[in-house]
N, CA and C of each residue as an Amber inpcrd file, in Angstrom:
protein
   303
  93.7500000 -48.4490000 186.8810000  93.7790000 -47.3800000 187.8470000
  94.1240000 -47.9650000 189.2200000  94.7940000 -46.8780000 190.3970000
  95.3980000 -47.4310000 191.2200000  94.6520000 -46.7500000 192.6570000
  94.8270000 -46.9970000 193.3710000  94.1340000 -46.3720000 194.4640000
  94.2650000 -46.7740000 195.8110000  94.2150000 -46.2960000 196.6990000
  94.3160000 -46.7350000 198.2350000  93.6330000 -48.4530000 198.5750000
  94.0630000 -48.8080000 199.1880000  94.1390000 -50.5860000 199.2840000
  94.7890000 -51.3110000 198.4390000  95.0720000 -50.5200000 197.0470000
  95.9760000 -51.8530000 195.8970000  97.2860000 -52.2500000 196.7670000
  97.4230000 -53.5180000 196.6000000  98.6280000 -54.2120000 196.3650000
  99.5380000 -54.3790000 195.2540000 100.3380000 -53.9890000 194.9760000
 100.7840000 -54.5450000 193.1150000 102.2230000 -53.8530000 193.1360000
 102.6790000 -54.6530000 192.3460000 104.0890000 -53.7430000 192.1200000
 104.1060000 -52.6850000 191.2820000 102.4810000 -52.3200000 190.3770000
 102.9670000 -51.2010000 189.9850000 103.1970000 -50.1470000 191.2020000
 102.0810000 -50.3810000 192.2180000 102.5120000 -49.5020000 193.5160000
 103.2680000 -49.0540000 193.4560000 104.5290000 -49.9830000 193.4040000
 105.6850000 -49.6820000 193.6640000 105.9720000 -48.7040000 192.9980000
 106.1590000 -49.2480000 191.6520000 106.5870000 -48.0740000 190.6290000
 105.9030000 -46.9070000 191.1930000 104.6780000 -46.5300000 191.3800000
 104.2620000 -45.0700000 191.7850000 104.6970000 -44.6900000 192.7040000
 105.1970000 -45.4160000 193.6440000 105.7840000 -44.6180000 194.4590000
 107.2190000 -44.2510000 194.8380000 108.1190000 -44.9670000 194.0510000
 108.9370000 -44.5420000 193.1050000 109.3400000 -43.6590000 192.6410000
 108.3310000 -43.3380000 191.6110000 108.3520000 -42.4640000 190.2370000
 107.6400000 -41.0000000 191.4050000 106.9180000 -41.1240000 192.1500000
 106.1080000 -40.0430000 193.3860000 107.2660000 -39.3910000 193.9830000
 108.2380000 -39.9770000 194.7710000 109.5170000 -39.5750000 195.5730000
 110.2840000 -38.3490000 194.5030000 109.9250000 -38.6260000 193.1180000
 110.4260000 -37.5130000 192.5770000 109.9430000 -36.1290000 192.4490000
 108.9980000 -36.4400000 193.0630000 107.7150000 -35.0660000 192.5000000
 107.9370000 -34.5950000 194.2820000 107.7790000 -35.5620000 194.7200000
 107.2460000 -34.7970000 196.8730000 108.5870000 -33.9640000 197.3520000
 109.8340000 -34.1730000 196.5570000 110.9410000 -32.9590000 197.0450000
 111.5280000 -33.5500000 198.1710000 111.6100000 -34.8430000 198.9940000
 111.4800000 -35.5330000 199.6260000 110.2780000 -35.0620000 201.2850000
 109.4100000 -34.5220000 200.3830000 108.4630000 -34.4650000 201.8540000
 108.2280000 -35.8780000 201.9650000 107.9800000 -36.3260000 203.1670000
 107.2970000 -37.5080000 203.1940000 107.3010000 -38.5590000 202.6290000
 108.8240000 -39.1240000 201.9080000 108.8540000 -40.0400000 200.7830000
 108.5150000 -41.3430000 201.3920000 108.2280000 -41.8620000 200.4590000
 107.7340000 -43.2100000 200.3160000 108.4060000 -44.0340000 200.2430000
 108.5050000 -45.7140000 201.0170000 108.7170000 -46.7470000 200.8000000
 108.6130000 -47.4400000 199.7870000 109.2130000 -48.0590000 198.5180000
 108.4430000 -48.9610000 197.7150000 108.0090000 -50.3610000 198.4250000
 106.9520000 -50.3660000 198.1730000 106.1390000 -51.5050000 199.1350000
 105.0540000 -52.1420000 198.6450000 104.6750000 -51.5850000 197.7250000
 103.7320000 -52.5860000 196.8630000 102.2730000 -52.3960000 197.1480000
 102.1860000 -51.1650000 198.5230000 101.1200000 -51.0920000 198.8990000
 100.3760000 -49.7280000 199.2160000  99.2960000 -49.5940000 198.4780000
  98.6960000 -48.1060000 198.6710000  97.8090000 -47.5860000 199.5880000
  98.7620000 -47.6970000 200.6860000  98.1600000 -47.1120000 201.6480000
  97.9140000 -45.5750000 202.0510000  97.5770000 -45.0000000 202.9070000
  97.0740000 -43.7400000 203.8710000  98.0060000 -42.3130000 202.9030000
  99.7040000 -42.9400000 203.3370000 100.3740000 -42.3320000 203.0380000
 100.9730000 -42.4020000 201.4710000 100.6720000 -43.3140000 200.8000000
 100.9950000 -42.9070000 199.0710000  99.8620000 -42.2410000 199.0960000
  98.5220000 -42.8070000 199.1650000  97.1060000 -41.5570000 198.8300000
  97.6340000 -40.1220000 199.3130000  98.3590000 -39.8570000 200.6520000
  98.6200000 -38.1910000 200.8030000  99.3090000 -37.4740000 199.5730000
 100.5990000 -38.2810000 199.1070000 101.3610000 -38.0490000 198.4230000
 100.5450000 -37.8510000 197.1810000  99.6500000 -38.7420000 196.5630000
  99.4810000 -38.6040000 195.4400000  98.4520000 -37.2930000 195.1860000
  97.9950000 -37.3900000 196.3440000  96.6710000 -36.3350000 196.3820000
  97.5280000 -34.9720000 196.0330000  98.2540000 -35.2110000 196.8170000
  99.4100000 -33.8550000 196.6020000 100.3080000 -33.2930000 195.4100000
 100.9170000 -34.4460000 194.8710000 101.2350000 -34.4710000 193.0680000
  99.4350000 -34.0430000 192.3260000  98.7600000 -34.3450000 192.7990000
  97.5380000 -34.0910000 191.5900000  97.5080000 -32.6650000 192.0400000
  97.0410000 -32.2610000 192.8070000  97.3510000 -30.3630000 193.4760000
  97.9410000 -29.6410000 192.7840000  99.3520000 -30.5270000 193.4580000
 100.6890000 -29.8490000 192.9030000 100.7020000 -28.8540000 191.4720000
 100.0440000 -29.9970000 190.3640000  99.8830000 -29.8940000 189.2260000
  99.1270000 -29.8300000 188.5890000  97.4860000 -29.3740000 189.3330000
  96.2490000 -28.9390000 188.3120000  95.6120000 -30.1770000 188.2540000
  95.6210000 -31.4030000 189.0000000  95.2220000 -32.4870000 188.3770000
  94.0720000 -32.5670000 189.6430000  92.4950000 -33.1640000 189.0060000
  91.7080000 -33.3800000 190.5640000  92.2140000 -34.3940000 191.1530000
  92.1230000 -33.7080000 192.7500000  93.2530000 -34.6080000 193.7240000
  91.8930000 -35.9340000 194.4320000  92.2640000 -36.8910000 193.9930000
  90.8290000 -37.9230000 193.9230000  91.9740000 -39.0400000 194.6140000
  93.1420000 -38.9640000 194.1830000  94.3880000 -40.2480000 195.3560000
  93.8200000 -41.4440000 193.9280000  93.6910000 -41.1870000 192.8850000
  93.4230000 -42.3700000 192.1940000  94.7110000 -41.9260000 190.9790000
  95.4060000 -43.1130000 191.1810000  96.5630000 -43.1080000 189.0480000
  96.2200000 -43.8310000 188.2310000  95.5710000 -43.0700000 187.5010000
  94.9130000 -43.2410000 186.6980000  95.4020000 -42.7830000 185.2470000
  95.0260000 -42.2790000 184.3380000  96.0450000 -42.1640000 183.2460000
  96.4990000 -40.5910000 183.3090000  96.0630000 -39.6130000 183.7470000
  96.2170000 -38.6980000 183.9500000  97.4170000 -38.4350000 184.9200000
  97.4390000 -39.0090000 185.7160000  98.6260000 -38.9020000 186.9040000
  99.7010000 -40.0290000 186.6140000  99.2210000 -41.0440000 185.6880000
 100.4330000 -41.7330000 184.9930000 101.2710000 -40.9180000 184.4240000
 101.2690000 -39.9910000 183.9420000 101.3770000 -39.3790000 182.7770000
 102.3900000 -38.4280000 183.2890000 101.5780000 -37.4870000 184.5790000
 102.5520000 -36.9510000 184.9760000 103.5690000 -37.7380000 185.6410000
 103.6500000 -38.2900000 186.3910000 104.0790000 -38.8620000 187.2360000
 105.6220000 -39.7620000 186.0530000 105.0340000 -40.2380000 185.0350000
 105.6700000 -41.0030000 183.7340000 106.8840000 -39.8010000 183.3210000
 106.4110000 -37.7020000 183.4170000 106.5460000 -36.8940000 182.3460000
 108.0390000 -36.5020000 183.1900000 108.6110000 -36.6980000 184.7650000
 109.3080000 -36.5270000 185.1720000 110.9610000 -37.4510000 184.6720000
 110.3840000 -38.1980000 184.2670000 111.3750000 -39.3240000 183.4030000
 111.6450000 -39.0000000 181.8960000 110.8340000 -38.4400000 181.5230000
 111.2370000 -37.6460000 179.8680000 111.6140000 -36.6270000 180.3300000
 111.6090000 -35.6640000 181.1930000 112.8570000 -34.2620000 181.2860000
 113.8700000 -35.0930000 181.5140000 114.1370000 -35.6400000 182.2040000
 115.3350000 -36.4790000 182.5710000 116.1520000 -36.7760000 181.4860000
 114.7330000 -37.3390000 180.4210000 115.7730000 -38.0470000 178.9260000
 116.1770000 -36.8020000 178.2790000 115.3980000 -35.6340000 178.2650000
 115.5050000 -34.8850000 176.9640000 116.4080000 -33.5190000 177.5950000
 116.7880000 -34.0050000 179.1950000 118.1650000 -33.1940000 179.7280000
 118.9800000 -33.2370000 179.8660000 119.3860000 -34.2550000 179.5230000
 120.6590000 -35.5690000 179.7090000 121.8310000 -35.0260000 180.4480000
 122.1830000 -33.4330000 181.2210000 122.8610000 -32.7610000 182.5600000
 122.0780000 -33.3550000 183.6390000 120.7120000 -33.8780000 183.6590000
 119.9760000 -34.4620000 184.5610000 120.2490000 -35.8780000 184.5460000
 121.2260000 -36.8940000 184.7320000 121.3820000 -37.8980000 184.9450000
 120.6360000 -38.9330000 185.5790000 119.5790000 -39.3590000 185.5790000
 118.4180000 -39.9970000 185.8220000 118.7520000 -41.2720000 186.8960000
 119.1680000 -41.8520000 187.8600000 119.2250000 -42.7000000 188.8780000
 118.7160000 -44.2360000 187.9560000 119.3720000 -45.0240000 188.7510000
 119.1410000 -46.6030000 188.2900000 117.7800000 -46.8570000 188.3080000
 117.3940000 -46.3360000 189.8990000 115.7500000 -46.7010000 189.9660000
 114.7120000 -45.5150000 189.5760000 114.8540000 -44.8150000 188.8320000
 113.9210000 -43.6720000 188.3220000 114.1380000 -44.7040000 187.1590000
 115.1430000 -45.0840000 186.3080000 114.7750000 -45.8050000 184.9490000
 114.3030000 -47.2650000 185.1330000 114.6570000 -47.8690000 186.3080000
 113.6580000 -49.0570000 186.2380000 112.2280000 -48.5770000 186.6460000
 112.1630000 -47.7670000 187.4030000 110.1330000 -47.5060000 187.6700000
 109.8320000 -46.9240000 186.4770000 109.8500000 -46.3440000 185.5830000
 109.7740000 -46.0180000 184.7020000 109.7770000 -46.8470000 184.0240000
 110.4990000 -47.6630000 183.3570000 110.4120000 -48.7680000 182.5390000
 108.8690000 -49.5390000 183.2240000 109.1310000 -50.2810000 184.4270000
 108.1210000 -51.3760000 185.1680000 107.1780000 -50.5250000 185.0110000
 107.1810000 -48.9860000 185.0830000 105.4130000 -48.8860000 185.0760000
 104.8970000 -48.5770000 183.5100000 105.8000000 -48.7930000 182.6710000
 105.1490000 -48.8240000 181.0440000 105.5590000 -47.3370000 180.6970000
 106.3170000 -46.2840000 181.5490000 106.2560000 -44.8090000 180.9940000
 106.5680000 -45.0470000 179.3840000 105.8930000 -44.1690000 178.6150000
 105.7920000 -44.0680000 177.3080000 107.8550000 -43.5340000 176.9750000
 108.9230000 -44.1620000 175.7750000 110.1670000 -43.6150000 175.7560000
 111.0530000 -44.3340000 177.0710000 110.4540000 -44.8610000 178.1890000
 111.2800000 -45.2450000 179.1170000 112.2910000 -46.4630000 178.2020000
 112.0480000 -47.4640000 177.8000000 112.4560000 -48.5690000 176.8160000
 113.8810000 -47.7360000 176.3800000 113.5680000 -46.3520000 176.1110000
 114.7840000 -45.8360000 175.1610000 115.9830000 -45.1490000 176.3420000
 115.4400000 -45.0870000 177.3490000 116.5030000 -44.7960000 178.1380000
 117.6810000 -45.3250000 178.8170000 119.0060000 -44.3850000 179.1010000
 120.0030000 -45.7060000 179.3070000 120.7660000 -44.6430000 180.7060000
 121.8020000 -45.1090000 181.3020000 121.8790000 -44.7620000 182.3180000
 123.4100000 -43.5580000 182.1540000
């Protein structure tokens, strides 16, 4: 689970894989670091989508956050970006492995 103060490159990936969900409100840097502003964002994807907004990714908000990369695969008019399939891949999304560009 991930949360405000981590350092890590999954960071990254979440915030990443986040820039797809915020519509570009407020997008995010990949930076490795979960600060003030990924917690707004994420708090806001959990909202967004019924999920309790706690700013923690955890498997629940993996998931969503992961589920934006399978419409992608299973729309294939939705052409998925270089770096939506590497954060996806780097953060373990479940099917990412099977995706190609």
């Amino acid at each position: 689970m991930w949360r405000i103060g981590a350092r890590h490159a999954c960071v990254g990936y979440i915030q990443t894989l986040a820039n797809y969900y915020n519509g570009g409100y407020a997008p995010l840097v990949s930076d490795n670091v979960f600060g003030p502003k990924t917690d707004r964002v994420v708090r806001w994807i959990q909202g967004r989508w019924g999920l309790k907004q706690d700013g923690i990714v955890g498997p629940q908000t993996w998931l969503l956050l992961c589920s934006t990369q399978m419409m992608e695969e299973r729309y294939p008019w939705r052409v998925p970006s270089f770096f939506s399939i590497s954060a996806a891949r780097g953060a373990g999304c479940p099917g990412a492995d099977k995706m190609y560009y």
